[in-house]
C-alpha positions in Angstrom: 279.6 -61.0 81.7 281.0 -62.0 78.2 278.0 -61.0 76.5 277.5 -57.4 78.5 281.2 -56.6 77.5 280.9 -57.9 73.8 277.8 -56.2 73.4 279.3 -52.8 75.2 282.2 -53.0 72.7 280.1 -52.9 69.9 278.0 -50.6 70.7 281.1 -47.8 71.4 282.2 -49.0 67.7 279.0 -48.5 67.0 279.0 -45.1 67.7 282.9 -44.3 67.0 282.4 -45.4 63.0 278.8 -42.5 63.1 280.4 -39.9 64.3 280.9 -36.5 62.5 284.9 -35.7 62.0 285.7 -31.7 61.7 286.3 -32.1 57.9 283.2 -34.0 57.3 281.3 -30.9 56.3 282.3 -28.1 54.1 282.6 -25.0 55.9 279.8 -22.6 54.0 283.5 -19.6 53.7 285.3 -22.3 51.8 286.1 -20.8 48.5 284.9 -23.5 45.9 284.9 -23.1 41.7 285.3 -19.2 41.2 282.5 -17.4 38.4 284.4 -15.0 35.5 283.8 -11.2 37.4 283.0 -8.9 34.0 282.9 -5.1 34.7 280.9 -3.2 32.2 283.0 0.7 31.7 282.2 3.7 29.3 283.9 3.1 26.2 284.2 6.9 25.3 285.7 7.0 29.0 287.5 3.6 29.7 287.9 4.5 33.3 284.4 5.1 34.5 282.2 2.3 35.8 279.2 2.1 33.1 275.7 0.3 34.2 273.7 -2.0 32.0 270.5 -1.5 31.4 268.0 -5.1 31.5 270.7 -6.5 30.5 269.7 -10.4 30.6 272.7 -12.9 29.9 272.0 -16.5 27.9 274.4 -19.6 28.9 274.2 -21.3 25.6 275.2 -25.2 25.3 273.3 -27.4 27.9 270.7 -29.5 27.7 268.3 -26.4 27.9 269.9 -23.0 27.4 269.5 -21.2 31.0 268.9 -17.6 31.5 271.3 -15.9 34.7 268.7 -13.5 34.9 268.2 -9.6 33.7 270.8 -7.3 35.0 269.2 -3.5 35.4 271.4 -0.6 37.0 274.8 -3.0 38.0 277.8 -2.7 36.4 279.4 -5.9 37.7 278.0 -9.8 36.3 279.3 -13.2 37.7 278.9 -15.4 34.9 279.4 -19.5 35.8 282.2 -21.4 33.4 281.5 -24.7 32.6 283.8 -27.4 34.5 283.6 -30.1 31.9 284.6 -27.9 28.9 287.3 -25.4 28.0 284.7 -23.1 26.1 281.6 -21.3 27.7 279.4 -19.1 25.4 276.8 -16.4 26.3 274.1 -14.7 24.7 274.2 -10.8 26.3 271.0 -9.1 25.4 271.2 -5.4 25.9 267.8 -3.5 26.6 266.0 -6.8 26.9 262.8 -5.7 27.4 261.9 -3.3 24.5 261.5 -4.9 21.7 262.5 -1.9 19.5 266.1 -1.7 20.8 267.3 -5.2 22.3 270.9 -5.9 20.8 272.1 -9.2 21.4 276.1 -9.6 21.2 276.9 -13.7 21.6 280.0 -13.7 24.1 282.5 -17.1 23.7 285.1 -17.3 26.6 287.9 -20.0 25.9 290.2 -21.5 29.1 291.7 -24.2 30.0 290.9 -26.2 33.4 292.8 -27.3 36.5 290.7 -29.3 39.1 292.2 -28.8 43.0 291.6 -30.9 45.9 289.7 -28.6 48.9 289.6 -30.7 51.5 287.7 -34.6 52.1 284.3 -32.6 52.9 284.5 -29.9 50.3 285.7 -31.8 47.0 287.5 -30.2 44.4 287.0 -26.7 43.0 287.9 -25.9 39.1 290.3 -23.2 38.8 290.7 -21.3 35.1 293.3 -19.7 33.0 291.5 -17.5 30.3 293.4 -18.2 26.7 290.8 -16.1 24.7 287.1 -14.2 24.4 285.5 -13.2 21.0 282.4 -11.4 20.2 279.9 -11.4 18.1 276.3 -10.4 16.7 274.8 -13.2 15.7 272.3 -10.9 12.7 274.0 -8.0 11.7 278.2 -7.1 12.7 277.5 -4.0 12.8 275.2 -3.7 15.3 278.1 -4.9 18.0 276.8 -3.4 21.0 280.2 -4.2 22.8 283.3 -2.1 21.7 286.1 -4.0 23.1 286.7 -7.1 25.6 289.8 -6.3 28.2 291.1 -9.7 30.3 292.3 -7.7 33.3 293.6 -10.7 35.3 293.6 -14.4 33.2 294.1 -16.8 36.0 290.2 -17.2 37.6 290.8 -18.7 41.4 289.1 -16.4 43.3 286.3 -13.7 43.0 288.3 -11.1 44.5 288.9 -9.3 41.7 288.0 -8.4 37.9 288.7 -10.4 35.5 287.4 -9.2 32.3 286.2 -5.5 31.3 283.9 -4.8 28.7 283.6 -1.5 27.4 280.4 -0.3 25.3 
């Protein structure tokens, strides 16, 4: 009788200690690290939306640079900021695809870092406070396809709204 209690009791331990909590998993609608939102506007009329055209954007400083992709007809990006550093530059190539008229503006965005607790499941999430952005064209000045750089909103900890607007 000993051993058929002993052995029930650790057993329901057993099964106690494997069981999922509620926390255990991170809910898929938990916000985690915000991306920069950048808005692209008319720079002859600062108020109206302006799409790109194959616009592809360059992270530049890892291992391997890594291509976001090429933006065609949007006038809204999400670009990632790095979590281990308080700089993230990117290589915005305008009119990617031809040859003959691809202008590449390098983009440096400069923050600082603060890392939250989410929950036990979820981790923490990095939330940013922009301190700067500069731009530049890496062969000629001149050929700045970017006009002006606006931070609309400098704390990043949500992508609920616009936080920088670029006007060309």
């Amino acid at each position: 009788m000993k051993k058929l209690l002993t052995l029930s009791l650790v057993v329901l331990l057993a099964f106690s200690a494997t069981n999922c909590e509620k926390d255990d998993i991170c809910d898929a609608n938990t916000m985690t690290t915000p991306r920069l939102i950048v808005e692209f506007y008319d720079a002859d009329n600062p108020t109206v939306l302006q799409n790109v055209t194959n616009l592809k954007i360059i992270g530049e400083g890892l291992a391997e640079d890594f291509a976001l992709g090429t933006f065609n007809n949007v006038s809204k990006v999400m670009l990632p900021l790095k979590t281990t550093d308080d700089i993230t530059q990117y290589r915005f190539i305008l009119y990617s695809t031809d040859t003959d008229l691809a202008n590449e503006d390098k983009i440096q965005i400069n923050y600082t870092r603060d890392n939250l607790f989410v929950s036990r499941a979820c981790g923490y999430k990095t939330v940013f406070d922009l301190t700067g952005f500069t731009y530049t064209d890496p062969v000629d000045p001149a050929q700045l396809w970017i006009r002006s750089v606006t931070i609309n909103q400098t704390n990043i900890n949500s992508e609920d709204e616009t936080h920088v607007s670029i006007l060309f």
